[in-house]
N, C-alpha and C positions, 0 to 999 in steps of 0.2 A: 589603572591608567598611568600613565609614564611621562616625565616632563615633556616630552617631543609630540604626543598626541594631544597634551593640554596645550602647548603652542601651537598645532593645528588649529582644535576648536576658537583659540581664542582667536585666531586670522580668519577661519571662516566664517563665526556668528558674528564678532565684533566687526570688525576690518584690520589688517594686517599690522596700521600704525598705528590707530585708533585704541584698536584692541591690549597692544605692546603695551601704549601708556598708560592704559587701565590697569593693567595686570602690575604695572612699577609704580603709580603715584596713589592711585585710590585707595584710602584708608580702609578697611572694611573692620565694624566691630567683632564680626563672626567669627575674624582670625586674630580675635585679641586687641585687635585695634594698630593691625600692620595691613600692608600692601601684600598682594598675593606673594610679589616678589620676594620681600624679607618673611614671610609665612613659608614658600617652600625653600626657602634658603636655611631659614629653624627645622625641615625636617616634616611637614607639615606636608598631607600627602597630596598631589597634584588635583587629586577629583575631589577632594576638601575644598582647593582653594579655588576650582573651576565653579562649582555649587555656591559655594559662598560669594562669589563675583558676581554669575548670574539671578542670583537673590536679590541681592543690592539693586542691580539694575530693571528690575523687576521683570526679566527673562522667562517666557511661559517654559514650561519641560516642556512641549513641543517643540519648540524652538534653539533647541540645546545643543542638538547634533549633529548641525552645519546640512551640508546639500550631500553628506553622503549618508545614502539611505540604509547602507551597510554597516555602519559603524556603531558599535554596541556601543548604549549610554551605562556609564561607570554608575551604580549601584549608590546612595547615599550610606555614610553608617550607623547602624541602628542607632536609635535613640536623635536622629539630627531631622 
């Protein structure tokens, strides 16, 4: 996954502003206890910190991959 398809998903599951300030203010311990934002600003790889958002927010994997019904959901990595 690539930052520009995680900021898809995060405007089609979340909503566009909604989603924005989730991915910049919310703390998530899963990323150490940063914001998605400062997580892949460390290096920290997009579908990490997409996973790790929609965890928090207690997001079904059904629900993970927006209205397109094409678009491959990003694999977790082993052990997560």
């Amino acid at each position: 996954m690539r930052n520009r398809e995680l900021a898809d998903l995060v405007a089609d599951v979340l909503g566009p502003v909604e989603g924005r300030l989730l991915l910049e203010e919310l703390v998530l311990g899963a990323l150490g206890d940063r914001t998605g934002a400062a997580a892949l600003a460390d290096g920290v790889e997009p579908r990490d910190v997409w996973h790790a958002l929609c965890d928090a927010l207690g997001i079904p994997d059904s629900a993970r991959w927006g209205t397109d019904r094409h678009r491959q959901a990003p694999p977790r990595h082993a052990g997560r």
